[in-house]
C-alpha positions as CSV (number, residue, x, y, z in Angstrom):
1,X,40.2,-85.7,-4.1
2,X,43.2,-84.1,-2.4
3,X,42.5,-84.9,0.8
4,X,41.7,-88.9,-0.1
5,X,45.2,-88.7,-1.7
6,X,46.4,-86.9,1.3
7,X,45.1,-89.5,3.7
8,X,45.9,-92.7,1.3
9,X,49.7,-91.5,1.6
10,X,48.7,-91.3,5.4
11,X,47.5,-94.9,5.5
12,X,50.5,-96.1,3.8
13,X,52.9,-94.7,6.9
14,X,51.3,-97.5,9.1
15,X,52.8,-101.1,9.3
16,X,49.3,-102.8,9.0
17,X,48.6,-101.4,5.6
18,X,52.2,-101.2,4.3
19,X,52.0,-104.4,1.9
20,X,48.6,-103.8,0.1
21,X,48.4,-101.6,-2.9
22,X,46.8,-98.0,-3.4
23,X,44.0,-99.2,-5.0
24,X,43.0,-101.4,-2.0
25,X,43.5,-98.7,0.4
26,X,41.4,-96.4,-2.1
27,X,38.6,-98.1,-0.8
28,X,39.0,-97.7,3.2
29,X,40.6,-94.0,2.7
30,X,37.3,-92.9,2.3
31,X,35.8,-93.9,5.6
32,X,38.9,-92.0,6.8
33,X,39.0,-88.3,8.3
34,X,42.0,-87.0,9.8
35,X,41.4,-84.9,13.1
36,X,43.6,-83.0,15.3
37,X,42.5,-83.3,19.1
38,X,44.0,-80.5,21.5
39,X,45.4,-81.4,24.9
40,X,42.8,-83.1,27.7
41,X,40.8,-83.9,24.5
42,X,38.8,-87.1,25.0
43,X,38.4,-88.9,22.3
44,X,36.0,-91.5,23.4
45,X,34.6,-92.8,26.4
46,X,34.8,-96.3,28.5
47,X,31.4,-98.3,27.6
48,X,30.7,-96.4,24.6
49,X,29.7,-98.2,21.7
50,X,33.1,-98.6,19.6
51,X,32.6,-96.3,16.3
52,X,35.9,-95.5,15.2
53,X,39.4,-96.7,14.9
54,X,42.3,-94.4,15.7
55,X,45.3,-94.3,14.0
56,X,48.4,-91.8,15.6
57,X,49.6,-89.5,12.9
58,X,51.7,-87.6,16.0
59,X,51.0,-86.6,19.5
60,X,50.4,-89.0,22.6
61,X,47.4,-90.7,24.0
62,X,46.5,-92.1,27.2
63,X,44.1,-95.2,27.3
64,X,42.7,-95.6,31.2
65,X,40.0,-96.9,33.4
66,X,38.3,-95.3,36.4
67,X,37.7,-97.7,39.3
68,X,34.6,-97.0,41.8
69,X,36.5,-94.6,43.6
70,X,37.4,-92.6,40.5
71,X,41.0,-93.4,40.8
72,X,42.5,-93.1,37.2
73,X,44.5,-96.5,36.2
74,X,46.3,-95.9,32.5
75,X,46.2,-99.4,30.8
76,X,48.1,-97.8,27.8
77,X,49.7,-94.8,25.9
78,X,49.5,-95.0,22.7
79,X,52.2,-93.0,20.4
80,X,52.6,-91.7,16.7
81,X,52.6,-95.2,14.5
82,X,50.2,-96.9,16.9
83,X,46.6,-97.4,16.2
84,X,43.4,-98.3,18.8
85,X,41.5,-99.4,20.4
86,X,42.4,-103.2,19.2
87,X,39.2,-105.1,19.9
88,X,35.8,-104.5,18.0
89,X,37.2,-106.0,14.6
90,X,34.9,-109.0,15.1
91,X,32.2,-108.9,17.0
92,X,30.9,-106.2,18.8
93,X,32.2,-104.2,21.7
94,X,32.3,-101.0,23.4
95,X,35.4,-99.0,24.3
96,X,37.2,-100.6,27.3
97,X,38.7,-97.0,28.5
98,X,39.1,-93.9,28.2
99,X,41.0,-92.1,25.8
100,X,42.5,-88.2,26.2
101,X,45.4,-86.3,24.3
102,X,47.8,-85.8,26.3
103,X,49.9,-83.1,23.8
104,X,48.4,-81.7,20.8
105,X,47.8,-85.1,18.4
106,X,46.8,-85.8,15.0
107,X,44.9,-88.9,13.7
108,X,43.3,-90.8,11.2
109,X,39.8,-92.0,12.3
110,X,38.3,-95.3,10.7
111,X,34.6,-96.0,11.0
112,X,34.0,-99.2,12.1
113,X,32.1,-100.8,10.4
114,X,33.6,-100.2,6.5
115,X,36.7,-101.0,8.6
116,X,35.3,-104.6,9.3
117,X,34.2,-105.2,5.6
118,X,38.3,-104.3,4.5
119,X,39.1,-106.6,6.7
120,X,36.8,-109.1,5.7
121,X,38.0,-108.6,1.8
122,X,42.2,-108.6,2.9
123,X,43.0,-111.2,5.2
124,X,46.2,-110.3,5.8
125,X,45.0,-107.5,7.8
126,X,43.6,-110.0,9.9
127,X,46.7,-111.5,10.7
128,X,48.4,-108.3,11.4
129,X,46.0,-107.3,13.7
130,X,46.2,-110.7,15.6
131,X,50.3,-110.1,16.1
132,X,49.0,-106.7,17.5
133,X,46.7,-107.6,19.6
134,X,48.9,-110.8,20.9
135,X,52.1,-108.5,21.7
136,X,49.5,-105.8,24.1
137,X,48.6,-109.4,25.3
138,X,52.2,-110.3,26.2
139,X,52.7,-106.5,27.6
140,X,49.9,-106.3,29.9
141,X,51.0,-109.9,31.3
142,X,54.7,-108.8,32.2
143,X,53.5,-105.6,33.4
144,X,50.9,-107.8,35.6
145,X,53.6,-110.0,36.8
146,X,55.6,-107.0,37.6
147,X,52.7,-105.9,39.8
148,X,52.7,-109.3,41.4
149,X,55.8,-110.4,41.9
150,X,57.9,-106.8,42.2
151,X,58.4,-104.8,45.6
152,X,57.3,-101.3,44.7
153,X,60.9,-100.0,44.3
154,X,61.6,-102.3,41.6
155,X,58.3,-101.8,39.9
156,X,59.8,-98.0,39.9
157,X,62.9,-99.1,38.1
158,X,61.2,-101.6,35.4
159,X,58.6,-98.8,34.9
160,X,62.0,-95.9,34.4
161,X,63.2,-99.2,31.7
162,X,60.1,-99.0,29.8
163,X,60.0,-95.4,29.6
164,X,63.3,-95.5,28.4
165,X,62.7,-98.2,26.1
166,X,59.7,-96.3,24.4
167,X,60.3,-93.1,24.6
168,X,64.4,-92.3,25.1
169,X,66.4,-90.3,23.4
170,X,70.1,-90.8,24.0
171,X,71.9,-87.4,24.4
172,X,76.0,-86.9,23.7
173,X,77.2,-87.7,27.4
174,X,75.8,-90.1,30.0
175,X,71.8,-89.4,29.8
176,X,69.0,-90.4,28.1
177,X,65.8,-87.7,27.9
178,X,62.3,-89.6,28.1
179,X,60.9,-87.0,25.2
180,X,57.4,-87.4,26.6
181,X,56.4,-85.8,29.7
182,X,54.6,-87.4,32.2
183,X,53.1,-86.1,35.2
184,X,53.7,-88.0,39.0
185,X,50.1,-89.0,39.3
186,X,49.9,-90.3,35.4
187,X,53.7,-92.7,36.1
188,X,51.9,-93.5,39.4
189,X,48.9,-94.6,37.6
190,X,51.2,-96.4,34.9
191,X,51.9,-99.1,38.2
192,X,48.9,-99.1,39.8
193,X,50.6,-96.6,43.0
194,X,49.9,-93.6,44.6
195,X,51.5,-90.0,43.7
196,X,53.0,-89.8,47.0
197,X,54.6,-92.9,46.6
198,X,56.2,-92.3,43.2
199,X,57.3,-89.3,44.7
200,X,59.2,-90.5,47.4
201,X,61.0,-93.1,44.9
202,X,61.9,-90.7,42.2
203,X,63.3,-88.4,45.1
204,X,65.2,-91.1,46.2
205,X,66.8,-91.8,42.8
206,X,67.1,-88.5,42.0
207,X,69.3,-88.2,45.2
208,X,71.2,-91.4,43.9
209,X,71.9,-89.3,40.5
210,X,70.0,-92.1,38.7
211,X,67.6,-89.2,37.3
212,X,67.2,-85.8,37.5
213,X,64.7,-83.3,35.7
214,X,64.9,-80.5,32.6
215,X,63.2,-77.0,33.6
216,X,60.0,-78.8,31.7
217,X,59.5,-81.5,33.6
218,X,61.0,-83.9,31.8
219,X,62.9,-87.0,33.0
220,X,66.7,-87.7,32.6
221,X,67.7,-91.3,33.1
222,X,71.8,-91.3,33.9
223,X,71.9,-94.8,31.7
224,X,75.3,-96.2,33.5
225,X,74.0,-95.3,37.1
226,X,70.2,-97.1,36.1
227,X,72.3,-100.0,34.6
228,X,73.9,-100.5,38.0
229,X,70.7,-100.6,39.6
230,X,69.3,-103.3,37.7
231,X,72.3,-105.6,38.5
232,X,72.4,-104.6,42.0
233,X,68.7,-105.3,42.3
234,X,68.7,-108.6,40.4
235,X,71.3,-110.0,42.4
């Protein structure tokens, strides 16, 4: 019984359950395991048949696709608060990437099916997960006209925005750290580019003291100097 109480109070942390009551969530808690995946983990596998629903406790995982050329193309990275995949709910599916830990992470794990009959019997899960699933919608169509519409340098600098937007933290002078670390090849793979070409950009902004790099790895984004940028580039 302690670790159903243990993973109801978990439950409760997530925006989609906050507004039902304990005793509803009794129910679903027990379909619910909490597991801890190690980095390079996979949790599941493109084209598998979907079986459980994830929902980040902590840690960082990258959603991607492998094209015919096994080129690695992230669609997503999903963060502590965030649950996937979002399709399956209602009729069924199988995984539409890959998914690996990219840092230690914990999370709860929903079979599927007991999760479809909770939503069946709470509607307003339903709608919750239609605002979800229509705000990736409305992400993966800017980052798509980005990709269209953008020279590469610029897809560089909205790519720098987003990291700051999602993962920033703003420090007590003129820099904000992007607390997760990402690897050339995975921000390459973030805008559909090559390694080498990421490289050569970041070089060049690290050279403009737009960013520069803690011992770990880590980005710093200078926020007056990237502020600049985007006014000089949307000019």
């Amino acid at each position: 019984m302690a670790a159903t109480a243990d993973i109801l109070n978990q439950l409760k942390g997530f925006q989609i359950f906050k507004d039902l009551h304990s005793y509803q969530l009794e129910e679903i808690s027990i379909d619910t395991q909490c597991k801890t995946f190690t980095r390079k983990t996979q949790l599941f596998a493109q084209f598998e048949p979907i079986e459980h629903i994830y929902f980040l406790l902590e840690g960082q995982v990258k959603l991607y696709r492998m094209d015919h050329r096994g080129n690695e193309q992230i669609v997503n990275i999903a963060c502590e608060g965030e649950m996937f995949p979002h399709i399956g709910f209602f009729r069924p599916q199988t995984y539409p990437a890959y998914a690996e830990a990219m840092k230690t992470t914990a999370a709860l794990a929903i079979s599927l099916q007991p999760f479809k009959r909770f939503i069946n019997k709470n509607p307003i899960i339903s709608e919750k997960l239609i605002n979800i699933m229509e705000d990736k919608m409305i992400d993966l169509q800017s980052r798509l006209e980005e990709k269209m519409l953008y020279p590469l340098c610029e897809q560089v600098i909205l790519l720098l925005i987003r990291l700051r937007d999602q993962y920033g933290h703003e420090l007590n002078n003129d820099w904000i750290l992007i607390q997760n670390h990402f690897s050339n090849r995975e921000l390459a793979s973030l805008i559909g580019s090559t390694r080498e070409t990421i490289n050569r950009y970041l070089n060049d902004l690290r050279k403009q003291g737009v960013i520069k790099f803690t011992a770990e790895g880590n980005i710093l984004i200078h926020k007056i100097k990237l502020s600049r940028l985007i006014e000089f580039h949307e000019r």
